[in-house]
CHARMM internal coordinates of N, CA and C (Angstrom, degrees):
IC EDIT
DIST 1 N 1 CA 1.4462
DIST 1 CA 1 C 1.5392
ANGL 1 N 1 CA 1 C 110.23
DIST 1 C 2 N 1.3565
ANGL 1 CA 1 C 2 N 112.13
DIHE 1 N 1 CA 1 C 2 N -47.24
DIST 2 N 2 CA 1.4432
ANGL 1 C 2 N 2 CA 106.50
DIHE 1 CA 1 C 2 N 2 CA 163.55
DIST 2 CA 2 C 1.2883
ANGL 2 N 2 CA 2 C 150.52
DIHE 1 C 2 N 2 CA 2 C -56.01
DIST 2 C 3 N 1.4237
ANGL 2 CA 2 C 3 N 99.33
DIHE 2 N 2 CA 2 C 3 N -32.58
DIST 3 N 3 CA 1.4644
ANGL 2 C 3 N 3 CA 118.27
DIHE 2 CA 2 C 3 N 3 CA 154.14
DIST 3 CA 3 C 1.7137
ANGL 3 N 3 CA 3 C 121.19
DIHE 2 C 3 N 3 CA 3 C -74.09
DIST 3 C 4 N 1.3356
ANGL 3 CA 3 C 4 N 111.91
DIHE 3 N 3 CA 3 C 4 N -0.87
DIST 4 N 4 CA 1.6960
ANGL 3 C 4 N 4 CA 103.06
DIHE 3 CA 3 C 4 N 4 CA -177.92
DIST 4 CA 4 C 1.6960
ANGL 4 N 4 CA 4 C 84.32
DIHE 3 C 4 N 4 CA 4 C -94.09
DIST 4 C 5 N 1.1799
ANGL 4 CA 4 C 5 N 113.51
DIHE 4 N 4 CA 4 C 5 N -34.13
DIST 5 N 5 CA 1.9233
ANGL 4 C 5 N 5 CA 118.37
DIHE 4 CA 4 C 5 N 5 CA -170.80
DIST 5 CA 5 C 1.5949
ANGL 5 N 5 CA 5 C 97.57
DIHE 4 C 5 N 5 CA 5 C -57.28
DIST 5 C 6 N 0.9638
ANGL 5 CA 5 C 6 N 117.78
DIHE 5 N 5 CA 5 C 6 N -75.14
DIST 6 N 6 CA 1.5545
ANGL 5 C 6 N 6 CA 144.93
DIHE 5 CA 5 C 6 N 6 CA 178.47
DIST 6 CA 6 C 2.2848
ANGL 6 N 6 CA 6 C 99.77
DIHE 5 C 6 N 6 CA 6 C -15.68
DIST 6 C 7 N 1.6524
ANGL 6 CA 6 C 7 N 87.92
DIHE 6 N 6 CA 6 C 7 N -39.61
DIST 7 N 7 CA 1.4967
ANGL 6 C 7 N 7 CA 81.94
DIHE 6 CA 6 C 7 N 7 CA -171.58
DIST 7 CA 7 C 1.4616
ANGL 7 N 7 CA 7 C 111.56
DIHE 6 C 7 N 7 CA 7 C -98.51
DIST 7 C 8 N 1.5259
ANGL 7 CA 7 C 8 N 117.77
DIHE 7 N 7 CA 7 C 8 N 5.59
DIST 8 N 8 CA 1.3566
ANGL 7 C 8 N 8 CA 111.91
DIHE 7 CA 7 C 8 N 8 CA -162.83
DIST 8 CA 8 C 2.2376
ANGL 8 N 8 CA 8 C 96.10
DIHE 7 C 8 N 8 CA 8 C -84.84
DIST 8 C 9 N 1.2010
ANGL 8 CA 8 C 9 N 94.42
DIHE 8 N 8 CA 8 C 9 N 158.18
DIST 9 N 9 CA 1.5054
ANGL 8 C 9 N 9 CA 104.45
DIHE 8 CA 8 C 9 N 9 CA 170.03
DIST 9 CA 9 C 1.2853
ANGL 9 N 9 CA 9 C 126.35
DIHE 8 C 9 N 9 CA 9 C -54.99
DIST 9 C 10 N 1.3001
ANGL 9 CA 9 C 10 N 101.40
DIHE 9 N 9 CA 9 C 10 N -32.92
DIST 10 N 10 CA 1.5496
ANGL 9 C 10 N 10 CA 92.79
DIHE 9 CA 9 C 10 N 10 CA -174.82
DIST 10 CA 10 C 1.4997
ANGL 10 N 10 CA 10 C 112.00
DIHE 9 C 10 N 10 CA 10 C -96.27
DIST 10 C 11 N 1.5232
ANGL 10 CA 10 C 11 N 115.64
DIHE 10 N 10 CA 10 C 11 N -9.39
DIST 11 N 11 CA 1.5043
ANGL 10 C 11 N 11 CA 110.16
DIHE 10 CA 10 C 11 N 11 CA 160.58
DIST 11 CA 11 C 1.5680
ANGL 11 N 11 CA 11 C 140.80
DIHE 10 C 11 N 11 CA 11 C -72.85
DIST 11 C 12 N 1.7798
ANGL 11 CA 11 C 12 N 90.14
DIHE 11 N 11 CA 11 C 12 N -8.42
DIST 12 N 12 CA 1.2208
ANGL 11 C 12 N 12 CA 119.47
DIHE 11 CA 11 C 12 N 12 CA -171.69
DIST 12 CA 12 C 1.4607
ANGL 12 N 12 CA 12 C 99.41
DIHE 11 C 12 N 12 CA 12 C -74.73
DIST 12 C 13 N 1.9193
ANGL 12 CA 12 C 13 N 89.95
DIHE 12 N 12 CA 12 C 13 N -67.06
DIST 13 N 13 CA 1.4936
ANGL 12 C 13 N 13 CA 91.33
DIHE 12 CA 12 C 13 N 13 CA -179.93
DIST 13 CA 13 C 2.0128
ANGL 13 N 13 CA 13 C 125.45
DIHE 12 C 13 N 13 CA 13 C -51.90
DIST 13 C 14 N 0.9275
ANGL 13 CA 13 C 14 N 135.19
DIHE 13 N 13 CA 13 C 14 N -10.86
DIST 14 N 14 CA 1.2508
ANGL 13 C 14 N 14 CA 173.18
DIHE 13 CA 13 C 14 N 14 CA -102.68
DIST 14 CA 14 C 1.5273
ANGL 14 N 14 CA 14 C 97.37
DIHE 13 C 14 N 14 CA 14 C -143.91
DIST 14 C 15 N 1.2106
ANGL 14 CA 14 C 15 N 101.03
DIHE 14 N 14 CA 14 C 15 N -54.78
DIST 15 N 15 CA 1.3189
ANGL 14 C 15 N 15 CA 100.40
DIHE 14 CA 14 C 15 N 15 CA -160.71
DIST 15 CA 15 C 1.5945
ANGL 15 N 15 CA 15 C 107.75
DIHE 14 C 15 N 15 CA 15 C -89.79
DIST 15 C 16 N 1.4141
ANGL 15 CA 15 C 16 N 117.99
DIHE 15 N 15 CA 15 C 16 N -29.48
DIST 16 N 16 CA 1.4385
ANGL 15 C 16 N 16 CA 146.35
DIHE 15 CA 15 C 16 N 16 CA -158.68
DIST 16 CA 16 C 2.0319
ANGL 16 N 16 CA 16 C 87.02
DIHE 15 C 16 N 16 CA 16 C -82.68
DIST 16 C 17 N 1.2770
ANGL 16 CA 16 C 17 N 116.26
DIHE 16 N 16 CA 16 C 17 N -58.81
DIST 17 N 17 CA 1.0235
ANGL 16 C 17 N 17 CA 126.96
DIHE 16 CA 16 C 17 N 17 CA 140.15
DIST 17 CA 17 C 1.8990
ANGL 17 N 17 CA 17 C 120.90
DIHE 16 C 17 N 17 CA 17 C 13.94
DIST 17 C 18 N 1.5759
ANGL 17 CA 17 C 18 N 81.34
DIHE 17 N 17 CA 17 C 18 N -93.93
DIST 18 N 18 CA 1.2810
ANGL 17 C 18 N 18 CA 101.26
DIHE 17 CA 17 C 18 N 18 CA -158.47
DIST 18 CA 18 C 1.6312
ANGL 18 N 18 CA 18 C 107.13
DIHE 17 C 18 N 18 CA 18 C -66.66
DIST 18 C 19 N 1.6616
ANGL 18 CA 18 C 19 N 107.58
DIHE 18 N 18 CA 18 C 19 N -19.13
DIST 19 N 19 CA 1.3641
ANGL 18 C 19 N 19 CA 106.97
DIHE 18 CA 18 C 19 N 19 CA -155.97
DIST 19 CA 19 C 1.8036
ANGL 19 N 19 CA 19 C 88.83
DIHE 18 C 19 N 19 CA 19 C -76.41
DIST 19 C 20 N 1.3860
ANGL 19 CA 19 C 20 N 94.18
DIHE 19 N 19 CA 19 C 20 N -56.20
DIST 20 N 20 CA 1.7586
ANGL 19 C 20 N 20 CA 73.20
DIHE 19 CA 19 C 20 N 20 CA -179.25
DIST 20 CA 20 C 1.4635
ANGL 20 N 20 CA 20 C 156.17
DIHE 19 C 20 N 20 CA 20 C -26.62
DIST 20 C 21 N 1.1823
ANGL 20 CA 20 C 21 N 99.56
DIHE 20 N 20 CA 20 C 21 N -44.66
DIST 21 N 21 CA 1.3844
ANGL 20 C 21 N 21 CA 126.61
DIHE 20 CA 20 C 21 N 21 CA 162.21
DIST 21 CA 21 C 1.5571
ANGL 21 N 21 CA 21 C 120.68
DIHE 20 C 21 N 21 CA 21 C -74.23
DIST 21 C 22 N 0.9307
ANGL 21 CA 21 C 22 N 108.59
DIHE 21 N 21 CA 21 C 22 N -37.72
DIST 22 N 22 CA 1.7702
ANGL 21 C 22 N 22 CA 102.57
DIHE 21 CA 21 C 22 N 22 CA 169.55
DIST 22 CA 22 C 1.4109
ANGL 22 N 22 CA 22 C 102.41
DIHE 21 C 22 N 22 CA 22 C -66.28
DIST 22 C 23 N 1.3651
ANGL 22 CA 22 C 23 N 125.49
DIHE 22 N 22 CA 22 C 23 N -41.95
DIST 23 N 23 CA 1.4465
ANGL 22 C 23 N 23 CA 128.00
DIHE 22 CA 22 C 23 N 23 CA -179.51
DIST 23 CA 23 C 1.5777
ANGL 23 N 23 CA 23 C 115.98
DIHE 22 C 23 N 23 CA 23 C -66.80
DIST 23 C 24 N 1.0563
ANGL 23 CA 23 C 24 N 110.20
DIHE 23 N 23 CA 23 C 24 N -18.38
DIST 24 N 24 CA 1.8698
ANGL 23 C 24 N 24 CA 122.81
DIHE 23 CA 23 C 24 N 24 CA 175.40
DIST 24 CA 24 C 1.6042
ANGL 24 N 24 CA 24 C 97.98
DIHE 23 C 24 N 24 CA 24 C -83.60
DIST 24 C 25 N 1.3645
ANGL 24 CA 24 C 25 N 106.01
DIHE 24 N 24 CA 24 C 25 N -43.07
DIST 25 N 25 CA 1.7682
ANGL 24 C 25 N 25 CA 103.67
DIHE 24 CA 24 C 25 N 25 CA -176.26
DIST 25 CA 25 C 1.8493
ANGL 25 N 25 CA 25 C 108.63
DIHE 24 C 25 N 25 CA 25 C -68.72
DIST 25 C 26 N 1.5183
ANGL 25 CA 25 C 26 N 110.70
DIHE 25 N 25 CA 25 C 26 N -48.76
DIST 26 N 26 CA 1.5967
ANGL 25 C 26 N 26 CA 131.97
DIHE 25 CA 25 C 26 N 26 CA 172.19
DIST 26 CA 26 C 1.5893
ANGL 26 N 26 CA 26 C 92.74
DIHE 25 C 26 N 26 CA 26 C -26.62
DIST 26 C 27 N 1.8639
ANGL 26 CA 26 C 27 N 105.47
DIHE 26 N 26 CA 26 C 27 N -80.66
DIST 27 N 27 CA 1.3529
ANGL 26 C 27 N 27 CA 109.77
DIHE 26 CA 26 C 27 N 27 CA 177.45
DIST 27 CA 27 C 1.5533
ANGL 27 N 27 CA 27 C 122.13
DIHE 26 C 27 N 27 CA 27 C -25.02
DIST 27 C 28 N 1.2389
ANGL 27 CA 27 C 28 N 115.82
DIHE 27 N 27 CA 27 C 28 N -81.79
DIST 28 N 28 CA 1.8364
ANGL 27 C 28 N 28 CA 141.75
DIHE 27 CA 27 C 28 N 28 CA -174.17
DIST 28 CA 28 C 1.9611
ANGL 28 N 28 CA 28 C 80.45
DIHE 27 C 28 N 28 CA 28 C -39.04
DIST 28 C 29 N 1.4318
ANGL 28 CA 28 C 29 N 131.44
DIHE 28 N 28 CA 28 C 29 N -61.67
DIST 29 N 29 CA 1.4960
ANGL 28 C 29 N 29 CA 117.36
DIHE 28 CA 28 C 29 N 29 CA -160.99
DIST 29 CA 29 C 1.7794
ANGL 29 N 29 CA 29 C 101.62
DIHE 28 C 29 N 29 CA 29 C -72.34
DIST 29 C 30 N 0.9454
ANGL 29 CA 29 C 30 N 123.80
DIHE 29 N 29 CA 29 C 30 N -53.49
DIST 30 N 30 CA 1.4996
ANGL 29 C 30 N 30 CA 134.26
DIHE 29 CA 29 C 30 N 30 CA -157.02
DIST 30 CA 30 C 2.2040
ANGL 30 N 30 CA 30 C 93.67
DIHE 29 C 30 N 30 CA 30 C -66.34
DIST 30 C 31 N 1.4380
ANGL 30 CA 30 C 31 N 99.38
DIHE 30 N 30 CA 30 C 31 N -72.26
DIST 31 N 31 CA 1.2961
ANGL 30 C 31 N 31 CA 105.88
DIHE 30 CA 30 C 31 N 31 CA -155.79
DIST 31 CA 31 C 1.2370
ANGL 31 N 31 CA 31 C 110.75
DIHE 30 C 31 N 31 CA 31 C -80.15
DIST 31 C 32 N 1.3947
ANGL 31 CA 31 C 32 N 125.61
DIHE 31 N 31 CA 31 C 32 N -30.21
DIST 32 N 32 CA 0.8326
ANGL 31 C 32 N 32 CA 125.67
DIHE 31 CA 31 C 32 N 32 CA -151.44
DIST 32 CA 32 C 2.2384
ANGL 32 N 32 CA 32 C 107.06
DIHE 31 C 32 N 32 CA 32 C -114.29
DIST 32 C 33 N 1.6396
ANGL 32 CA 32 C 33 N 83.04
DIHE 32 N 32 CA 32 C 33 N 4.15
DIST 33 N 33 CA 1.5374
ANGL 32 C 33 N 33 CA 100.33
DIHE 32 CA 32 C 33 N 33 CA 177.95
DIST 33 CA 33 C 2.2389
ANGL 33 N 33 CA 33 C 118.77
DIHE 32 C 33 N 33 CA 33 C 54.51
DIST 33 C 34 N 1.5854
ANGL 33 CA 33 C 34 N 92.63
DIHE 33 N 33 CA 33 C 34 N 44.24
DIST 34 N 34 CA 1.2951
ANGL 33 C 34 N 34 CA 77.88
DIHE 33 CA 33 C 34 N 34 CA -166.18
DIST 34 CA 34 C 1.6994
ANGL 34 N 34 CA 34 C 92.62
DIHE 33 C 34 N 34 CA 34 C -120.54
DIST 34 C 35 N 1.2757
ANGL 34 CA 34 C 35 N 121.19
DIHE 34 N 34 CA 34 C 35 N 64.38
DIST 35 N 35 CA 1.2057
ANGL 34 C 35 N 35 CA 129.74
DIHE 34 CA 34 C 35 N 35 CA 178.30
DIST 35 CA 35 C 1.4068
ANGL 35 N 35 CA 35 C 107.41
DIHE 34 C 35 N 35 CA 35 C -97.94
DIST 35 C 36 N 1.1172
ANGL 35 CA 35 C 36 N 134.43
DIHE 35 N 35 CA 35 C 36 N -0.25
DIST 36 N 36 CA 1.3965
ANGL 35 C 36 N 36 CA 141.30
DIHE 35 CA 35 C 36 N 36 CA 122.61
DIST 36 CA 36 C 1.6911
ANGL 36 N 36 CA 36 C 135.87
DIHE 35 C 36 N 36 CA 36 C -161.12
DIST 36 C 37 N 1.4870
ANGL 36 CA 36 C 37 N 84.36
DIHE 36 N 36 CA 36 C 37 N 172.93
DIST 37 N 37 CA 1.8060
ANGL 36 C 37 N 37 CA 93.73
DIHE 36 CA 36 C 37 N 37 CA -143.87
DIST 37 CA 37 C 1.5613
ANGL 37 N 37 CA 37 C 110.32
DIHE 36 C 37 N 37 CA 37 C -69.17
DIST 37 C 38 N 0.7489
ANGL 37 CA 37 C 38 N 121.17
DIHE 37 N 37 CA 37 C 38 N 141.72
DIST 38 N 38 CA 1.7878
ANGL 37 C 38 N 38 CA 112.63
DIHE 37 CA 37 C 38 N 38 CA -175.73
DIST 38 CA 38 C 1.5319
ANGL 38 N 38 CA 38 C 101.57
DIHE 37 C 38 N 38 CA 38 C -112.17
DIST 38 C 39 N 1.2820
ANGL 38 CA 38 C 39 N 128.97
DIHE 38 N 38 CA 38 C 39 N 9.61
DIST 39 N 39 CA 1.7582
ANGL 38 C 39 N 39 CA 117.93
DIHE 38 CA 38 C 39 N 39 CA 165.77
DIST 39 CA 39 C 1.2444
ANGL 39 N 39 CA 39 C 94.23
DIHE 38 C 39 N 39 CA 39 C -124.65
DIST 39 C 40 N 1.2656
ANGL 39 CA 39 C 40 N 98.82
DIHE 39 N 39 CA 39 C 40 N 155.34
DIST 40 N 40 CA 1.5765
ANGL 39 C 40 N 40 CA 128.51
DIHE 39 CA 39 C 40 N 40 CA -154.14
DIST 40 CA 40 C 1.9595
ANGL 40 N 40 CA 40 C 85.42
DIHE 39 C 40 N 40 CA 40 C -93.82
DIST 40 C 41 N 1.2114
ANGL 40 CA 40 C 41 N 81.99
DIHE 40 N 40 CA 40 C 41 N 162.19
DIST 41 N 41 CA 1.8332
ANGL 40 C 41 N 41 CA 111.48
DIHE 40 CA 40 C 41 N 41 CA 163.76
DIST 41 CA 41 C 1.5776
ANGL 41 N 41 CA 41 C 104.78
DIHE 40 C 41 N 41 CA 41 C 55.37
DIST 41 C 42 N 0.9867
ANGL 41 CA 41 C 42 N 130.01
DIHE 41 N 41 CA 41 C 42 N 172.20
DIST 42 N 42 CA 1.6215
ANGL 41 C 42 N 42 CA 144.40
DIHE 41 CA 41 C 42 N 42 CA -147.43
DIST 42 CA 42 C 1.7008
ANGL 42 N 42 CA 42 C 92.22
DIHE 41 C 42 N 42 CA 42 C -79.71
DIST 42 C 43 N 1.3601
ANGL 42 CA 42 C 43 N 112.89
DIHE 42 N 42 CA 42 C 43 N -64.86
DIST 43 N 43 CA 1.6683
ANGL 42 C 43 N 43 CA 111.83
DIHE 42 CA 42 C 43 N 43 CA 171.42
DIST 43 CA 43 C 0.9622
ANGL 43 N 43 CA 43 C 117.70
DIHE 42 C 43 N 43 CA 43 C -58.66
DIST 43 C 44 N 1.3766
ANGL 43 CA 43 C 44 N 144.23
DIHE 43 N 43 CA 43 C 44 N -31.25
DIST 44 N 44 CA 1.4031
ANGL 43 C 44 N 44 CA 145.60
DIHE 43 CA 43 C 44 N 44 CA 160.60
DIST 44 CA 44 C 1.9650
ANGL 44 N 44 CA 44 C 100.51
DIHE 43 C 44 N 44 CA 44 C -37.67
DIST 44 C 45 N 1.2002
ANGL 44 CA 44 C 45 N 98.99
DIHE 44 N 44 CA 44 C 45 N -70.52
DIST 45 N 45 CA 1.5038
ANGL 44 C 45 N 45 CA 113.13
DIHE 44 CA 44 C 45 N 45 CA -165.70
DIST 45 CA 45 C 1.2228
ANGL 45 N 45 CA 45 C 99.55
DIHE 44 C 45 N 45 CA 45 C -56.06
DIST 45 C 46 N 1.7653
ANGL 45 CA 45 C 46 N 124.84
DIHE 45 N 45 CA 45 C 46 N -60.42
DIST 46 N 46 CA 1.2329
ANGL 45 C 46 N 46 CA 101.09
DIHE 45 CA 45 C 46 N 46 CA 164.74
DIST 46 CA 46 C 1.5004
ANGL 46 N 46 CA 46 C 165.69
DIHE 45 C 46 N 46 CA 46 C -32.55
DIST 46 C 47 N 1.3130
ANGL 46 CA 46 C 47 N 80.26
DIHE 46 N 46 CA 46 C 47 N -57.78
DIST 47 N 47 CA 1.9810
ANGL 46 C 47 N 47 CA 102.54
DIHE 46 CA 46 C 47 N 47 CA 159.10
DIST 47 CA 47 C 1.7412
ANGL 47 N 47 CA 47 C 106.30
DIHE 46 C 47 N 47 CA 47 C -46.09
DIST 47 C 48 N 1.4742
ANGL 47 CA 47 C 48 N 109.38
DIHE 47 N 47 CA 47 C 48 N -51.60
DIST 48 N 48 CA 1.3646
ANGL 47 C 48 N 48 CA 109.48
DIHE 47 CA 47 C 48 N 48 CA -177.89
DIST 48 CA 48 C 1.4668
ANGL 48 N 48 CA 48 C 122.94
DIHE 47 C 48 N 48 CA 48 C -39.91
DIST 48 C 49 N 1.4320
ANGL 48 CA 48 C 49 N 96.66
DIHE 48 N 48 CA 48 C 49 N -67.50
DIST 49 N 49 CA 1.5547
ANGL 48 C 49 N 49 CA 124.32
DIHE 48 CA 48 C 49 N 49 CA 172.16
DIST 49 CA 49 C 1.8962
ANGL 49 N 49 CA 49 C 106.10
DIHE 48 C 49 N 49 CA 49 C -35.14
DIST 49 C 50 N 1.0973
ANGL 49 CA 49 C 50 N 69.19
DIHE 49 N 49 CA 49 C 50 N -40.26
DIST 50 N 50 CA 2.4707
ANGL 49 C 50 N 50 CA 76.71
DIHE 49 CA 49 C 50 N 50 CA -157.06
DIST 50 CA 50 C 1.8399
ANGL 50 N 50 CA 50 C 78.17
DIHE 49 C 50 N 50 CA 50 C -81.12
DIST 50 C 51 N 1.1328
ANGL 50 CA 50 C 51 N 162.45
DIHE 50 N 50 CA 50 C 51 N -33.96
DIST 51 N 51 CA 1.1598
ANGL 50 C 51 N 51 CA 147.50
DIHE 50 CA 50 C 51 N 51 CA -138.94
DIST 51 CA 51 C 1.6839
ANGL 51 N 51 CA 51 C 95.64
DIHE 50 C 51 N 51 CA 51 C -96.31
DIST 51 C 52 N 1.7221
ANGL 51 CA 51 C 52 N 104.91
DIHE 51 N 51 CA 51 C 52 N -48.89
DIST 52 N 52 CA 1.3832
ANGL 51 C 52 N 52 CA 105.97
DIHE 51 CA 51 C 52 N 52 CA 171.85
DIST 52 CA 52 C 1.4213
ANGL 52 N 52 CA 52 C 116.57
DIHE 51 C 52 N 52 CA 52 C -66.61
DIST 52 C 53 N 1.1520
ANGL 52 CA 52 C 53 N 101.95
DIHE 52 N 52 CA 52 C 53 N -67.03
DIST 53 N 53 CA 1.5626
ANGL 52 C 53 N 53 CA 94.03
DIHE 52 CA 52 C 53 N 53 CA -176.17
DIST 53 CA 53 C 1.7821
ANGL 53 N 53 CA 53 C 113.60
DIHE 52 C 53 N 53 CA 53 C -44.99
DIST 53 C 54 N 1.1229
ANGL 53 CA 53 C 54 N 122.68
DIHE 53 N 53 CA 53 C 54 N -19.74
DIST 54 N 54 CA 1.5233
ANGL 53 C 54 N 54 CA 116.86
DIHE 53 CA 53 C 54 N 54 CA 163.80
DIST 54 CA 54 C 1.3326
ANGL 54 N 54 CA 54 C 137.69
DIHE 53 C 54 N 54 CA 54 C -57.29
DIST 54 C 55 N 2.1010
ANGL 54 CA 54 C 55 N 92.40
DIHE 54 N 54 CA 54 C 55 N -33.06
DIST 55 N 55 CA 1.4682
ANGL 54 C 55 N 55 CA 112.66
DIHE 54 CA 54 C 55 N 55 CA 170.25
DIST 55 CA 55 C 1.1989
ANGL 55 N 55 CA 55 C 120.00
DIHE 54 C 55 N 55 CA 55 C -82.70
DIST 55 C 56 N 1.2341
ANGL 55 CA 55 C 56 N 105.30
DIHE 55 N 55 CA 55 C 56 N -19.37
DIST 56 N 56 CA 1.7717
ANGL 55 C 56 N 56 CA 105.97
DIHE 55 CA 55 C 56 N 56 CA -171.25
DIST 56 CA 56 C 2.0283
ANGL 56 N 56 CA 56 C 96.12
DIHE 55 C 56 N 56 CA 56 C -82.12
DIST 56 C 57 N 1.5314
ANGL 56 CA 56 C 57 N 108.80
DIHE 56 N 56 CA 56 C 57 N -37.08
DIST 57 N 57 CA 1.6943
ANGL 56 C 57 N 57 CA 113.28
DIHE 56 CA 56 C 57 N 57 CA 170.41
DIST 57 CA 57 C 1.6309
ANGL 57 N 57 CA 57 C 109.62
DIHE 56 C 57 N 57 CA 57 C -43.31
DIST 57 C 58 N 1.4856
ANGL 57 CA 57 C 58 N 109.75
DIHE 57 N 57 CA 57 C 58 N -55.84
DIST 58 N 58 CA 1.3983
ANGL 57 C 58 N 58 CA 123.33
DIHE 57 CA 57 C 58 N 58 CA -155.42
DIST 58 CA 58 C 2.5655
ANGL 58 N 58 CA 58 C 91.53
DIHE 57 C 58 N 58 CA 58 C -68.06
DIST 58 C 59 N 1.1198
ANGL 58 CA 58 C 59 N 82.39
DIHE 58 N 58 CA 58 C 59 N -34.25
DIST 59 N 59 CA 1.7713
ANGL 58 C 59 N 59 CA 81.81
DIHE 58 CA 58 C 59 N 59 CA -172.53
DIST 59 CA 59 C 1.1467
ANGL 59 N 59 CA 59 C 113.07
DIHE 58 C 59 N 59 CA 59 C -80.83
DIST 59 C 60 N 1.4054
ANGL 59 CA 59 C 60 N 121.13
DIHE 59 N 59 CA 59 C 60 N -15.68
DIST 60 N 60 CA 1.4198
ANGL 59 C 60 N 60 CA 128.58
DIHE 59 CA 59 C 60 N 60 CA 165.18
DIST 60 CA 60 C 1.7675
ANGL 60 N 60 CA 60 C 98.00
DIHE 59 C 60 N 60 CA 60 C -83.69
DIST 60 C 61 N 1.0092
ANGL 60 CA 60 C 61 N 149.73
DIHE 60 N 60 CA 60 C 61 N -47.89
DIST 61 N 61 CA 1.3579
ANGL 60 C 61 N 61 CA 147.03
DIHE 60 CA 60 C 61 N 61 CA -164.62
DIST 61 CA 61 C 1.6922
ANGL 61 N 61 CA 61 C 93.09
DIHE 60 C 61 N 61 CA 61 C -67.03
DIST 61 C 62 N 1.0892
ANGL 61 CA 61 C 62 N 128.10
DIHE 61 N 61 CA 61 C 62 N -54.19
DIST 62 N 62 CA 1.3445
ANGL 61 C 62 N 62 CA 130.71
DIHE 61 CA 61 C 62 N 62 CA 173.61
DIST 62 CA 62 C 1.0104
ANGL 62 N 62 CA 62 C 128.64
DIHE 61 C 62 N 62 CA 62 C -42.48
DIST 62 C 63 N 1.1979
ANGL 62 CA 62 C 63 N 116.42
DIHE 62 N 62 CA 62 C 63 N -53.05
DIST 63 N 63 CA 1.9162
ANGL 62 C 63 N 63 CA 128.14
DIHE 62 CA 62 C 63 N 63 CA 152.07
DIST 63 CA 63 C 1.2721
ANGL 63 N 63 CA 63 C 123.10
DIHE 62 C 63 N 63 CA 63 C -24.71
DIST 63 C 64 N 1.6346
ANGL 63 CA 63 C 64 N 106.83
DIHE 63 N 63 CA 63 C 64 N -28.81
DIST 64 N 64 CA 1.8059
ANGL 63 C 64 N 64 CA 119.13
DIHE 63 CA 63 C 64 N 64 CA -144.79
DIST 64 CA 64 C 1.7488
ANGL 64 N 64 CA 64 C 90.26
DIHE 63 C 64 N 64 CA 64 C -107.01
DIST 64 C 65 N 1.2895
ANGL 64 CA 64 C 65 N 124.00
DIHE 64 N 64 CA 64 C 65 N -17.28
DIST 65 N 65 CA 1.5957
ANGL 64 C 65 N 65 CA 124.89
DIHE 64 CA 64 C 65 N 65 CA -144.92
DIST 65 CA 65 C 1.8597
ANGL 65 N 65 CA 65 C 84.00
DIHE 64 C 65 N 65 CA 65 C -108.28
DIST 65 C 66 N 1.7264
ANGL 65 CA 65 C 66 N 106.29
DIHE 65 N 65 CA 65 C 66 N 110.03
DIST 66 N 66 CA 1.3694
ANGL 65 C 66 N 66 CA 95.27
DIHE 65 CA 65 C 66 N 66 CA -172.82
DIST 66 CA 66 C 1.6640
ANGL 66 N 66 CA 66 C 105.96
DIHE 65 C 66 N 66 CA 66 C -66.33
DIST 66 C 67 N 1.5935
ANGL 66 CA 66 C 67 N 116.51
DIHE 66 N 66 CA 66 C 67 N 159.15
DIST 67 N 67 CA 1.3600
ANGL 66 C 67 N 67 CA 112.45
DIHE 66 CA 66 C 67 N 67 CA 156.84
DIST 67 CA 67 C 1.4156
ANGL 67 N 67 CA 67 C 117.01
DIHE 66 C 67 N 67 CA 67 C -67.89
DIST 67 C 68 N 1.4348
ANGL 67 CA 67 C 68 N 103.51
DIHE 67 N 67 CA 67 C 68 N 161.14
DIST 68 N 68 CA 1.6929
ANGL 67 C 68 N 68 CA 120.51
DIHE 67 CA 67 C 68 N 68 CA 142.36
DIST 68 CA 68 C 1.2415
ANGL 68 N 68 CA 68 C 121.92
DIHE 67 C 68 N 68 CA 68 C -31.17
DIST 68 C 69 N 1.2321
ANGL 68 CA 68 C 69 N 115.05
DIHE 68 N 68 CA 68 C 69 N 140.62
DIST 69 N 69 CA 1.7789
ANGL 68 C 69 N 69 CA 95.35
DIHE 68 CA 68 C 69 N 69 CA 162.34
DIST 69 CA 69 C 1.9961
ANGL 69 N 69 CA 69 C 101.36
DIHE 68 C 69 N 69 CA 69 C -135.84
DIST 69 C 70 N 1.3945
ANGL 69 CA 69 C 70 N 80.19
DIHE 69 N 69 CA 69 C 70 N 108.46
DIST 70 N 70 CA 1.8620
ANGL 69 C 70 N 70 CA 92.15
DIHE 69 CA 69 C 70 N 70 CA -170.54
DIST 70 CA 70 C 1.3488
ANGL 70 N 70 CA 70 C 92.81
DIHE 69 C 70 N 70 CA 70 C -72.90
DIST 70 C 71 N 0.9565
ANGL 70 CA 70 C 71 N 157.17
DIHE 70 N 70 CA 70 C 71 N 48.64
DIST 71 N 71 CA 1.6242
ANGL 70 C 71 N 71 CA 156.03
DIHE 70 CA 70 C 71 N 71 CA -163.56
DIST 71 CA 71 C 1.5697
ANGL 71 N 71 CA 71 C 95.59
DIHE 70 C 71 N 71 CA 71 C -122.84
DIST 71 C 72 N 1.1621
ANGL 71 CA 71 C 72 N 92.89
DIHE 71 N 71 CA 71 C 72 N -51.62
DIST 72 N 72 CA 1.8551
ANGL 71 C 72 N 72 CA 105.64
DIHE 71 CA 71 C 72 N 72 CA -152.54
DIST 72 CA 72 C 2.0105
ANGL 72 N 72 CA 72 C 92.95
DIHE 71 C 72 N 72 CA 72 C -96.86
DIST 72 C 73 N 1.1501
ANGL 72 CA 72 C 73 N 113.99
DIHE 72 N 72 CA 72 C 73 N -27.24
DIST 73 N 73 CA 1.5673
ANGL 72 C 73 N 73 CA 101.65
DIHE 72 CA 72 C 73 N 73 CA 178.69
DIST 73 CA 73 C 1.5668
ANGL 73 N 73 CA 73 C 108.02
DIHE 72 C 73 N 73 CA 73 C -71.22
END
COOR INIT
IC SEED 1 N 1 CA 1 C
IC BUILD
């Protein structure tokens, strides 16, 4: 039964899905050293969360902004 699930489309898509986001979270723990929270209480943690995930936005926007290319000036 698991293997008939495994082949349907929308588990695929699902799955393709999910990987992304675990890999955005991977990032935020590994690189970004946030494998745990250093402010106390639920808004503490929150704020945390929203501060990284802002930085990890701002480093993806950076990616997107072509360089210069002093080569050709």
């Amino acid at each position: 039964m698991a293997r008939c699930l495994s082949e349907e489309d929308e588990w695929l898509a699902s799955r393709r899905e999910r990987k992304k986001v675990e890999m955005l979270f991977a990032h935020l723990k590994r690189i970004m050293h946030l494998d745990r929270l250093r402010l106390r209480g639920r808004c503490g943690a929150r704020d945390e969360l929203h501060h990284a995930a802002a930085a990890q936005n701002l480093r993806k926007l950076a990616e997107l902004i072509p360089t210069p290319n002093l080569a050709m000036a």
